[in-house]
DRENVEX-493087 format. One record per residue (C-alpha): residue number from 1; residue in three letters; chain; x, y, z. Coordinates in nm, 3 decimals. Layout:
% DRENVEX-493087
n	res	chain	c1	c2	c3
NUM	Ala	A	X	Y	Z
...
//
This chain:
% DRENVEX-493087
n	res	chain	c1	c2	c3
1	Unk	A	10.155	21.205	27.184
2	Unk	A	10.155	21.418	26.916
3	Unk	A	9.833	21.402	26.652
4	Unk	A	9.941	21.342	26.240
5	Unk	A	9.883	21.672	26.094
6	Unk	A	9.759	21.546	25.773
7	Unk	A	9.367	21.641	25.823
8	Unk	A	9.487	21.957	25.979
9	Unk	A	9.657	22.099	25.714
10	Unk	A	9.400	22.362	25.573
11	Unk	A	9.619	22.493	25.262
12	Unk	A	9.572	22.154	25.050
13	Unk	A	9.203	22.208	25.105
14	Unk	A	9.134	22.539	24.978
15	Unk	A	9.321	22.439	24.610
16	Unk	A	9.081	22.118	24.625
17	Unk	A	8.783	22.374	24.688
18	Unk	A	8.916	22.605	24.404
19	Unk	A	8.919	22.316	24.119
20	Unk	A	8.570	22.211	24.260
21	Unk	A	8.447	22.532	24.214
22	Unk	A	8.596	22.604	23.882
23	Unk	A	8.472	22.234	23.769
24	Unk	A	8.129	22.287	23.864
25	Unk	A	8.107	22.653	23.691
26	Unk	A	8.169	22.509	23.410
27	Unk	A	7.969	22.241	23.378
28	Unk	A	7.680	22.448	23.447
29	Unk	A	7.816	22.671	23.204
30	Unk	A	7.818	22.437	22.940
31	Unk	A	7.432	22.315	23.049
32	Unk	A	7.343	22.669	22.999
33	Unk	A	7.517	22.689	22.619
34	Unk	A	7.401	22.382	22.520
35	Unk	A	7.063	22.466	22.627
36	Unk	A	7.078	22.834	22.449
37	Unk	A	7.193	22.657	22.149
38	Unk	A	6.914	22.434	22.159
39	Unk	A	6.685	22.667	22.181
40	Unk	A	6.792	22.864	21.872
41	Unk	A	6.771	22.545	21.671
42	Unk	A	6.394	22.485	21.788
43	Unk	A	6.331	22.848	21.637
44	Unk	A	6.475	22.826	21.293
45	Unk	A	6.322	22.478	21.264
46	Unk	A	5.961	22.636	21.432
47	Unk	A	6.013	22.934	21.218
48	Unk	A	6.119	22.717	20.874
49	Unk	A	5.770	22.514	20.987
50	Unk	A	5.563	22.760	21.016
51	Unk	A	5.670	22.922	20.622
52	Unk	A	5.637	22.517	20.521
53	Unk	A	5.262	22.536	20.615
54	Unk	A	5.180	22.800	20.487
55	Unk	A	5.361	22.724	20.108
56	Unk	A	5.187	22.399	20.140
57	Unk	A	4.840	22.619	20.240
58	Unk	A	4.862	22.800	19.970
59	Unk	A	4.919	22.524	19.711
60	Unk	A	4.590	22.384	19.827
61	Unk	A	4.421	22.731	19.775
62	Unk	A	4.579	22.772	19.451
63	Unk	A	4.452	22.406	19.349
64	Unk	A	4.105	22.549	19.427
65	Unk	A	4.131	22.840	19.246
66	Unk	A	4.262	22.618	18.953
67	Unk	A	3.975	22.378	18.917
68	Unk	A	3.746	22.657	18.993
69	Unk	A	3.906	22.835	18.670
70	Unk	A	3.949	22.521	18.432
71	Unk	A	3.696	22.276	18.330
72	Unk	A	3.756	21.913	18.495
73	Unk	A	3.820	21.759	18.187
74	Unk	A	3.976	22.002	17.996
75	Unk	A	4.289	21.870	17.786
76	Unk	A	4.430	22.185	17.700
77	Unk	A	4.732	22.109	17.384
78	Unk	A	4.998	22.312	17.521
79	Unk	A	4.894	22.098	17.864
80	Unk	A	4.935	22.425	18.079
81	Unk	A	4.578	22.436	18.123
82	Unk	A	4.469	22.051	18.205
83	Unk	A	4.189	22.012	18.388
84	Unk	A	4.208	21.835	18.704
85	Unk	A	4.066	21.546	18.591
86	Unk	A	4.297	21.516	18.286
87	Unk	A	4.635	21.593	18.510
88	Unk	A	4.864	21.284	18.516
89	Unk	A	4.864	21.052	18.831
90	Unk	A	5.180	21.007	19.056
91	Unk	A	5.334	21.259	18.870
92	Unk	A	5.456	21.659	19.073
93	Unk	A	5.359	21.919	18.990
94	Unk	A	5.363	22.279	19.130
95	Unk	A	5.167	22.573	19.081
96	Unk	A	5.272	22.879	18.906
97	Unk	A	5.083	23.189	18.790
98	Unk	A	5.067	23.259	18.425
99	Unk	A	5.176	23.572	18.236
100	Unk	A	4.869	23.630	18.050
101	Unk	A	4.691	23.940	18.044
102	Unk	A	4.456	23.786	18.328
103	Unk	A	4.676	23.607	18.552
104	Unk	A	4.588	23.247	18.658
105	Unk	A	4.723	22.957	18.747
106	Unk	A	4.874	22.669	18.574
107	Unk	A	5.028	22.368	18.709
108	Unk	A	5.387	22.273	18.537
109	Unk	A	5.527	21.939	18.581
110	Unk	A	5.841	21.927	18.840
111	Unk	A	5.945	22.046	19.165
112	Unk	A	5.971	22.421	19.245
113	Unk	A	6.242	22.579	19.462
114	Unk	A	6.131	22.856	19.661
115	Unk	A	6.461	22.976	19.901
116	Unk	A	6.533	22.643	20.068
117	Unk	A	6.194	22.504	19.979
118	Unk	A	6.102	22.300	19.742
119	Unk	A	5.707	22.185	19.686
120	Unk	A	5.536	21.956	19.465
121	Unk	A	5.174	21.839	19.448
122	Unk	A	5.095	21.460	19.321
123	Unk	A	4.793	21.330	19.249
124	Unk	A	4.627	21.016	19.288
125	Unk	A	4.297	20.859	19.154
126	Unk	A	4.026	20.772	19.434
127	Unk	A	3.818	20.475	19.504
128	Unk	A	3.517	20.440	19.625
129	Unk	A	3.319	20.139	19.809
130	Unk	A	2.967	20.043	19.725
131	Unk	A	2.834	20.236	19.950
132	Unk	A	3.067	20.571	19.756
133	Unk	A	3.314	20.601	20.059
134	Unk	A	3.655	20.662	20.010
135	Unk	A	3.853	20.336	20.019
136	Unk	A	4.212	20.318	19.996
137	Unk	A	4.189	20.003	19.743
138	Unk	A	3.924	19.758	19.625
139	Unk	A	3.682	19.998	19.501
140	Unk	A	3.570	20.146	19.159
141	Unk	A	3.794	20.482	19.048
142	Unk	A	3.596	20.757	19.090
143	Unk	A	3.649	20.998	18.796
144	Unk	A	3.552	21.283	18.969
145	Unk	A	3.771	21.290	19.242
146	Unk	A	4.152	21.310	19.286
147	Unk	A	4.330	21.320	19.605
148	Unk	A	4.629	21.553	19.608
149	Unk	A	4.940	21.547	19.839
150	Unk	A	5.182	21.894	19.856
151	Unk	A	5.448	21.802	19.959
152	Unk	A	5.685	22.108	20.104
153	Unk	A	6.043	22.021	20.207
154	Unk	A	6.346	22.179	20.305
155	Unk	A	6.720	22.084	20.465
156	Unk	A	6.862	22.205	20.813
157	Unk	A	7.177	22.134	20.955
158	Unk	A	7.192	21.812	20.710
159	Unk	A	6.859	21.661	20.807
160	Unk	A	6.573	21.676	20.558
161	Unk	A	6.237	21.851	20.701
162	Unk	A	5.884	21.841	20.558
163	Unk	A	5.532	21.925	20.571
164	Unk	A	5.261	21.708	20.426
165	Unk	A	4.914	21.854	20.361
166	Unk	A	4.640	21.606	20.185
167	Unk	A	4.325	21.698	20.048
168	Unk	A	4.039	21.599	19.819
169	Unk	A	3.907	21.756	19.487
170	Unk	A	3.575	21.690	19.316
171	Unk	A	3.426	21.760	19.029
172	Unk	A	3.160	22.033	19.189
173	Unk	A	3.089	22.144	18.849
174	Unk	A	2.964	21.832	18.701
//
């Protein structure tokens, strides 16, 4: 009796073996490209994160320096030079420095561009409870406080990115 030679026939295999091979190559090839590309996305976007923060950082340090410089209620006529307290509510602004002999800052109304940044502060008025804790409604305005939000925000690959920083200003001067 002679045996079917069909499982004994070692040429078919070694093609089958080949496109195995080849197959799995690239699949792990591909993992590894997709992964590599990956990775360079998560750096730009780290990277582009990391300036965000700090824009939106220094905003809040040049709000400081701002009330620090102008009175709290100061309604200045050519309103460059509003005082905190006099600034319009749920309006942006951004900071700029001024061209004056002595530099200082001045908030303009808008939103600036910066490369692919752009950054705005808005303000808003803040309650407080009877007991003068911040509430977010229900309370009595408190005209010596504003809350600001900078807001710094920038497009990658078609998807909007931003960075939120909050933070509260009084009247320290009063």
């Amino acid at each position: 009796m002679r045996q079917l030679q069909i499982f004994n026939n070692k040429d078919g295999v070694t093609v089958v073996e080949i496109m195995v091979a080849v197959s799995i190559l690239t699949i792990a090839l591909g993992g590894i490209l997709a992964l590599a590309s990956f990775s360079f996305v998560s750096t730009d976007l780290a990277s582009q994160n990391l300036q965000a923060s700090a824009l939106a950082k220094g905003t809040i340090e040049a709000l400081r320096n701002y009330r620090d410089g102008i009175a709290w209620d100061n309604d200045d006529a050519g309103n460059e030079y509003d005082g905190l307290g006099v600034l319009s509510v749920g309006v942006q602004y951004y900071p700029e420095i001024s061209g004056d002999a002595i530099p200082r800052w001045k908030f303009i109304q808008g939103v600036e561009t910066t490369g692919i940044f752009e950054r705005s502060v808005v303000f808003e008025n803040v309650e407080r409870d009877v007991l003068d804790t911040i509430t977010e409604s229900g309370g009595v305005v408190d005209l010596n406080t504003k809350k600001a939000t900078v807001i710094v925000s920038w497009e990658e690959r078609g998807r909007t990115h931003s960075v939120d920083l909050v933070s509260y200003f009084t009247n320290w001067n009063k």
